[in-house]
C-alpha positions as CSV (number, residue, x, y, z in Angstrom):
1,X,-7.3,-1.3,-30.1
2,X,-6.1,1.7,-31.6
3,X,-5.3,5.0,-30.3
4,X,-8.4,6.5,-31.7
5,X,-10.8,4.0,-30.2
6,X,-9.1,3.8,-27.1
7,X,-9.5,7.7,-26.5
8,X,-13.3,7.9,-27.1
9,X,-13.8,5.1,-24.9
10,X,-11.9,6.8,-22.3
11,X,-13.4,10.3,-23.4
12,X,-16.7,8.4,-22.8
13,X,-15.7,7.2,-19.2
14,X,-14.9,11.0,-18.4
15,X,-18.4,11.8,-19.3
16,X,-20.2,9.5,-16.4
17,X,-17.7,9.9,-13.9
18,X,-17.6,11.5,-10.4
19,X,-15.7,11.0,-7.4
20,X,-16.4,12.5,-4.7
21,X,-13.8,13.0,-1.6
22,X,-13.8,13.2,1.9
23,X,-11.2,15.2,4.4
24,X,-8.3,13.2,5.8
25,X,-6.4,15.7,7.6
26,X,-4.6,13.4,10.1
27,X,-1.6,10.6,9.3
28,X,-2.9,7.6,10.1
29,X,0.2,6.4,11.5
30,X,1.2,9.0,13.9
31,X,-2.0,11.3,13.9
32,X,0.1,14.4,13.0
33,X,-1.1,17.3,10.7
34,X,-0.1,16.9,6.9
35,X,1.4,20.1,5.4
36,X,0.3,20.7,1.6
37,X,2.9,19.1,-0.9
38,X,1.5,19.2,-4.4
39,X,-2.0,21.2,-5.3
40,X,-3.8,20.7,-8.4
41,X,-2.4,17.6,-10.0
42,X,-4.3,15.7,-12.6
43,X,-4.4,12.0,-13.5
44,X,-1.6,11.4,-16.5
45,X,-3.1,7.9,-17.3
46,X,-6.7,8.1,-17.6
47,X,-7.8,11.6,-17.3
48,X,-10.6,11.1,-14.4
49,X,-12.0,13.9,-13.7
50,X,-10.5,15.9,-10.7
51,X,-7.5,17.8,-9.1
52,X,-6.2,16.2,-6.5
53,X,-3.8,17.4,-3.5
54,X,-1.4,15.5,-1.8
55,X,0.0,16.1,1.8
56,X,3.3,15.5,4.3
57,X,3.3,14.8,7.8
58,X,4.9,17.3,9.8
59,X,6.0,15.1,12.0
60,X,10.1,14.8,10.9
61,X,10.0,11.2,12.2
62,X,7.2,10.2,10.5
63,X,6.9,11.8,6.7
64,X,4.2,10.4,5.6
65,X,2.5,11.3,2.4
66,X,-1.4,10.8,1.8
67,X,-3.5,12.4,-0.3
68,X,-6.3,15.6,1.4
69,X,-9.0,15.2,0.6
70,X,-9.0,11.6,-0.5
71,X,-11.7,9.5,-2.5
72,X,-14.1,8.2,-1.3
73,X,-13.7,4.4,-0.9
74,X,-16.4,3.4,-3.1
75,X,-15.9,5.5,-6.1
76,X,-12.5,4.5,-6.4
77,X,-13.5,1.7,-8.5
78,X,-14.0,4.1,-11.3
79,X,-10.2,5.4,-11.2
80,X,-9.4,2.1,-12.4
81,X,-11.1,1.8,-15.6
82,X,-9.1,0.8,-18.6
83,X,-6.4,-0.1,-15.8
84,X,-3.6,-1.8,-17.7
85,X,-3.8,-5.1,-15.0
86,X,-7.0,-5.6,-17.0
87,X,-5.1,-6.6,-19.8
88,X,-3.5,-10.3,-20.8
89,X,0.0,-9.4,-22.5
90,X,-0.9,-11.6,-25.2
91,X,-3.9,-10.3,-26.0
92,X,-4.8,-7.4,-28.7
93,X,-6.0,-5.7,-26.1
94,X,-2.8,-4.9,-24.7
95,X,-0.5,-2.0,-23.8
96,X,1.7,-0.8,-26.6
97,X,4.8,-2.0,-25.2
98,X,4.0,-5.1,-25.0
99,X,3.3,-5.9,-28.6
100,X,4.8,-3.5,-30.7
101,X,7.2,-4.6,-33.4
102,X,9.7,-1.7,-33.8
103,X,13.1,-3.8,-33.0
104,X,14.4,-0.9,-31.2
105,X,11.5,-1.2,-28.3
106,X,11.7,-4.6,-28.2
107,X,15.5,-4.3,-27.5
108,X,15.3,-1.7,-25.1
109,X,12.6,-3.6,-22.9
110,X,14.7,-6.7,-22.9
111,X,17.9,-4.8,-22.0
112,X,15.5,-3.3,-19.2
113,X,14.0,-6.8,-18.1
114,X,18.0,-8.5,-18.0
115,X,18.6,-5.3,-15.1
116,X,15.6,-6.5,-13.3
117,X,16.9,-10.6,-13.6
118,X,19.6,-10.3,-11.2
119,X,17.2,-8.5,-8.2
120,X,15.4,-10.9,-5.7
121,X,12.2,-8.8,-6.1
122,X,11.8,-11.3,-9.3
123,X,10.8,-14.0,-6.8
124,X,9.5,-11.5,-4.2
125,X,12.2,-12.3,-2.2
126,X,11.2,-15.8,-1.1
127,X,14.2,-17.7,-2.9
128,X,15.4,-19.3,0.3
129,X,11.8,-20.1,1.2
130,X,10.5,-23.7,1.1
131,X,7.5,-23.5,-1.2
132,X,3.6,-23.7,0.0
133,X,0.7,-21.9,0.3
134,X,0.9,-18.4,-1.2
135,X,-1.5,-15.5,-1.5
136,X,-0.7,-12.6,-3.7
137,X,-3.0,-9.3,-2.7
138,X,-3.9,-7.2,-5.7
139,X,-2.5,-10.1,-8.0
140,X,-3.9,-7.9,-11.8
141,X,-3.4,-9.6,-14.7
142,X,-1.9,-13.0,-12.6
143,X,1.8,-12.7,-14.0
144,X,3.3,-13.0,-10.8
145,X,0.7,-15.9,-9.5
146,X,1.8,-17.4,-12.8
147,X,5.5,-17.6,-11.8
148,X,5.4,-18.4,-8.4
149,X,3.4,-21.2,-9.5
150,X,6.8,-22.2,-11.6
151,X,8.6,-22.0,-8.3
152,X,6.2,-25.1,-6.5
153,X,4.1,-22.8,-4.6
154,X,0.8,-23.5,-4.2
155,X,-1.1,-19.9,-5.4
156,X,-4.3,-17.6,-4.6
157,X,-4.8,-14.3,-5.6
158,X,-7.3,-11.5,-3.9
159,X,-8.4,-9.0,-6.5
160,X,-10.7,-5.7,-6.2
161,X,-11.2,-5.0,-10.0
162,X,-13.5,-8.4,-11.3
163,X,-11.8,-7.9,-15.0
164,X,-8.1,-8.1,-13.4
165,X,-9.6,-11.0,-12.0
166,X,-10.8,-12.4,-14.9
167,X,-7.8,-12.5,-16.3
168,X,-5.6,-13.2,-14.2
169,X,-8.3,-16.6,-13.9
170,X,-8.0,-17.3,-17.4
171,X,-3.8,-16.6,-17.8
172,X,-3.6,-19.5,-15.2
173,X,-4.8,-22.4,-13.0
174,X,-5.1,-20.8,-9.6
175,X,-8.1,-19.2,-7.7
176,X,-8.5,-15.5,-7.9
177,X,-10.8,-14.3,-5.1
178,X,-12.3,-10.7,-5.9
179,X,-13.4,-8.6,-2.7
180,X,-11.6,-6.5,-0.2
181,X,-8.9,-8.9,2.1
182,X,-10.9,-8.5,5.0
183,X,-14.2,-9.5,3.7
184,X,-12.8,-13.0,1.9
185,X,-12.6,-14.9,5.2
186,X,-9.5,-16.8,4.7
187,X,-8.8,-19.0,7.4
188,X,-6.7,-18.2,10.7
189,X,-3.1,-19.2,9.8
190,X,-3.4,-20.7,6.7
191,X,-0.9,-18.8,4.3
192,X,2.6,-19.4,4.0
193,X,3.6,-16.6,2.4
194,X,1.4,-13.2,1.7
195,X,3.2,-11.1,-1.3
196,X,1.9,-8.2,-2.6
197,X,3.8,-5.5,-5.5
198,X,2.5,-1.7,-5.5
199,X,-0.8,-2.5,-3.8
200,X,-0.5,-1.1,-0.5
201,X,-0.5,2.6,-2.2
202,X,-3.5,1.7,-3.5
203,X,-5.2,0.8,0.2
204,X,-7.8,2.6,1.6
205,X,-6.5,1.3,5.0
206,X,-3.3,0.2,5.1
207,X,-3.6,-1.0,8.8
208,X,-6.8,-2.8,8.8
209,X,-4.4,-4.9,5.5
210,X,-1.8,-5.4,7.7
211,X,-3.8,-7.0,10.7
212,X,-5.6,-9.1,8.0
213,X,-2.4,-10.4,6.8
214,X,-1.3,-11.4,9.8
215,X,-4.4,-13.1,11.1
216,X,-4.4,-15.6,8.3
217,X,-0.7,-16.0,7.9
218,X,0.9,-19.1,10.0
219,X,3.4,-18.4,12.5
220,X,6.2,-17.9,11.3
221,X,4.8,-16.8,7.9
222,X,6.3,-13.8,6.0
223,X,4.8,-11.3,4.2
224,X,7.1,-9.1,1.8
225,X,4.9,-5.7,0.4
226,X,6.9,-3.6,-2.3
227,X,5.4,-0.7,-3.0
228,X,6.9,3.0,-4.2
229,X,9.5,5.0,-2.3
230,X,9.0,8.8,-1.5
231,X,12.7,9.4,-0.6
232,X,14.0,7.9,-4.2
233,X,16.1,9.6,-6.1
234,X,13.1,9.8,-8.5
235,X,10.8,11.3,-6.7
236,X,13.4,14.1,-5.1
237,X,14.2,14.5,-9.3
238,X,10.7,14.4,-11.0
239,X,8.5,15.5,-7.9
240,X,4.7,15.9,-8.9
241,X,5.6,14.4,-11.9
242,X,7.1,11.3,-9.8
243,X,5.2,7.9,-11.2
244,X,5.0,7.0,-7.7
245,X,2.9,9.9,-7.2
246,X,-0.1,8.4,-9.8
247,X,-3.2,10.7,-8.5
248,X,-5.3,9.7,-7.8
249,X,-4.9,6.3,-7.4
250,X,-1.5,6.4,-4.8
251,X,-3.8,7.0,-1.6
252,X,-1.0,6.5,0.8
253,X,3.1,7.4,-0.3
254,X,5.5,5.7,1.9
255,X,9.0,5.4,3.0
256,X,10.8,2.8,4.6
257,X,10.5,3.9,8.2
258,X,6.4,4.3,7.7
259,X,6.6,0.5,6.4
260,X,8.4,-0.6,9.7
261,X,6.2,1.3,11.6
262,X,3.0,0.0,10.0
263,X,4.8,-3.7,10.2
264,X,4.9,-3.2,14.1
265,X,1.1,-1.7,14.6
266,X,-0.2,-4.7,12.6
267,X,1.2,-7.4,15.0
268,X,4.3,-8.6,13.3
269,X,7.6,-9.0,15.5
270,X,10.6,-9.2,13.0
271,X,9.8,-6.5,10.5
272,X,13.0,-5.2,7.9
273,X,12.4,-2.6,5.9
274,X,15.0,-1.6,2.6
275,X,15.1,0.1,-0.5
276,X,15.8,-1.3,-3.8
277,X,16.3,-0.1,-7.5
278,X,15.2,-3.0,-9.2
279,X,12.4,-1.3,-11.1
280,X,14.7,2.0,-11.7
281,X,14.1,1.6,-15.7
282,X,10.6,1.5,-15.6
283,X,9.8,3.9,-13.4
284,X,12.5,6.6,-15.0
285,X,11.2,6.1,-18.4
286,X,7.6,6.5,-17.6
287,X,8.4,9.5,-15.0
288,X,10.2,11.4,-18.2
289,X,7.2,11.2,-20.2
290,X,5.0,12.1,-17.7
291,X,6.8,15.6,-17.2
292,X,6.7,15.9,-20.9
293,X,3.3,15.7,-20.3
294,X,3.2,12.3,-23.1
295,X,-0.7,11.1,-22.3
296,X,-1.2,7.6,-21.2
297,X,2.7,6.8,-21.4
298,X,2.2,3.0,-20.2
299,X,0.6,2.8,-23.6
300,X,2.9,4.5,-25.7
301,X,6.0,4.5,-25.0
302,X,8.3,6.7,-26.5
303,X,11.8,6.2,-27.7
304,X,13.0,9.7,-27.3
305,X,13.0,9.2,-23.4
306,X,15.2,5.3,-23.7
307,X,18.2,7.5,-22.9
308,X,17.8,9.8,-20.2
309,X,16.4,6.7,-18.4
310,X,19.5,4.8,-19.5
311,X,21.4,7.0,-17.5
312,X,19.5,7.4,-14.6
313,X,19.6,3.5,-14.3
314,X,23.2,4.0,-13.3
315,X,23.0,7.6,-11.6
316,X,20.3,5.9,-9.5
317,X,22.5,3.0,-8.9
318,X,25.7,5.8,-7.7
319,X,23.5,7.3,-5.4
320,X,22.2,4.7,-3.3
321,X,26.2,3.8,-3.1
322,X,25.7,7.3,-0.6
323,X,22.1,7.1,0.7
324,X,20.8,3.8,1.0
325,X,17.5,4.9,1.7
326,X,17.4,6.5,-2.2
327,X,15.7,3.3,-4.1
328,X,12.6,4.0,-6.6
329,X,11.0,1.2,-4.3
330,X,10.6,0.2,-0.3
331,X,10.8,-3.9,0.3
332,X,9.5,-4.7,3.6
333,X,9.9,-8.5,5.0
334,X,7.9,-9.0,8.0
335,X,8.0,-12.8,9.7
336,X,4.6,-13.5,12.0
């Protein structure tokens, strides 16, 4: 699909629609205030309509950041259209950087995918685990299902978006359940392992997740959730312009002491919360074009900004030498 196309479909997906918003003034962890962060932001990936605000918790122990007002739960289905998960890499269909054929992209995303090799987050951090029965929560296009299926575990994946699902159905053999967690009635204690990568910032209700997960998880299950970082060095860098930040799908914005807290309220007794910059390269790059203002960059992808995101690789890497809390993304590992 080429640029042209791709922007009058999305131009015509503008034109039909709305989403509305409702007030969410409190933090839903510790029921403090939120104190305005960033007014006015727009959407840098598929221009739906809107401006959208995000807030902090003024409680200093706490920090949470959410977005005021917030979608309405069910019209965030159409912030999601065109959504790159909906895509099979293979496919024509998908994003520029997958299948371009200028050498010097092709290098640079290999030289970026050998940095994220030698992280544990590859395997979501079950390595040492004895394979069985894993669910993956918001599993897109299936990639992941597809290599923890390598690994001998035995894979499911839950699904909002029915075209993500779709594909991820026809990229593997596994089942790909689409509905909200809650509302798929998975057996009590059935899972071995629950994984789930930059989904919970996407949840509507991060706790009523949690206490799902562990009422279908077997004792002594774990559940590992990766999801962005609002103390990384990126986000103190690019700010508003942060791709963590991603209005307005990013409901919720956490930080590793929000994780261990939500780990705790949702029933789970060992709960380790870290930080990590596996994904450093990816997140830099995009986060450069975004404050140059580069529409749609997980599309196209832009050379110019391969350096600057070269060096924050290893600035980002210095850093969390001195504050280990800095990584672009927050691991937790909680064991039922």
């Amino acid at each position: 699909m080429n640029h042209r196309i791709e922007d009058e479909i999305i131009t015509a997906h503008k034109a039909n629609m709305t989403i509305r918003t409702d007030p969410r003034p409190k933090c839903f962890l510790c029921g403090s205030e939120g104190k305005p962060l960033y007014t006015n932001l727009t959407d840098h990936f598929l221009d739906i309509p809107g401006e959208w605000t995000f807030v902090e918790c003024i409680n200093s122990a706490c920090g949470l950041i959410w977005q005021n007002p917030m979608p309405v739960k069910t019209d965030l289905a159409q912030a999601y259209r065109s959504y790159y998960t909906h895509e099979n890499e293979g496919s024509a269909e998908a994003p520029v950087h997958h299948r371009r054929k200028n050498p010097l992209v092709r290098f640079l995303k290999n030289l970026f995918s050998l940095v994220f090799v030698f992280f544990p987050i590859r395997n979501m951090y079950l390595e040492h685990v004895k394979p069985g029965r894993l669910l993956e929560i918001g599993c897109g296009n299936g990639k992941r299902l597809k290599r923890m299926q390598r690994l001998g575990w035995e894979v499911t994946g839950q699904e909002i978006d029915p075209i993500s699902a779709a594909v991820a159905r026809a990229s593997g053999k596994c089942d790909v359940f689409v509905g909200e967690l809650e509302n798929l009635a998975f057996p009590e204690n059935y899972f071995d392992a629950i994984i789930t990568n930059h989904v919970l910032e996407h949840a509507y209700d991060p706790l009523v997740l949690m206490r799902e997960c562990y009422r279908i998880l077997k004792p002594q299950g774990r559940l590992v959730i990766v999801t962005p970082n609002s103390e990384s060095l990126g986000h103190r860098y690019f700010k508003k312009d942060w791709l963590g930040v991603d209005p307005p799908r990013h409901l919720h914005i956490f930080k590793t002491n929000n994780l261990s807290d939500l780990g705790i309220k949702g029933g789970f007794k060992v709960v380790k919360s870290w930080t990590t910059i596996a994904n450093v390269p990816l997140i830099s790059w995009l986060s450069f074009q975004i404050k140059a203002n580069i529409h749609n960059p997980v599309r196209r992808f832009s050379i110019a900004y391969a350096p600057p995101a070269i060096l924050f690789i290893f600035l980002a890497a210095l850093y969390r030498l001195v504050d280990r809390n800095s990584g672009e993304e927050c691991v937790m590992l909680t064991i039922k």
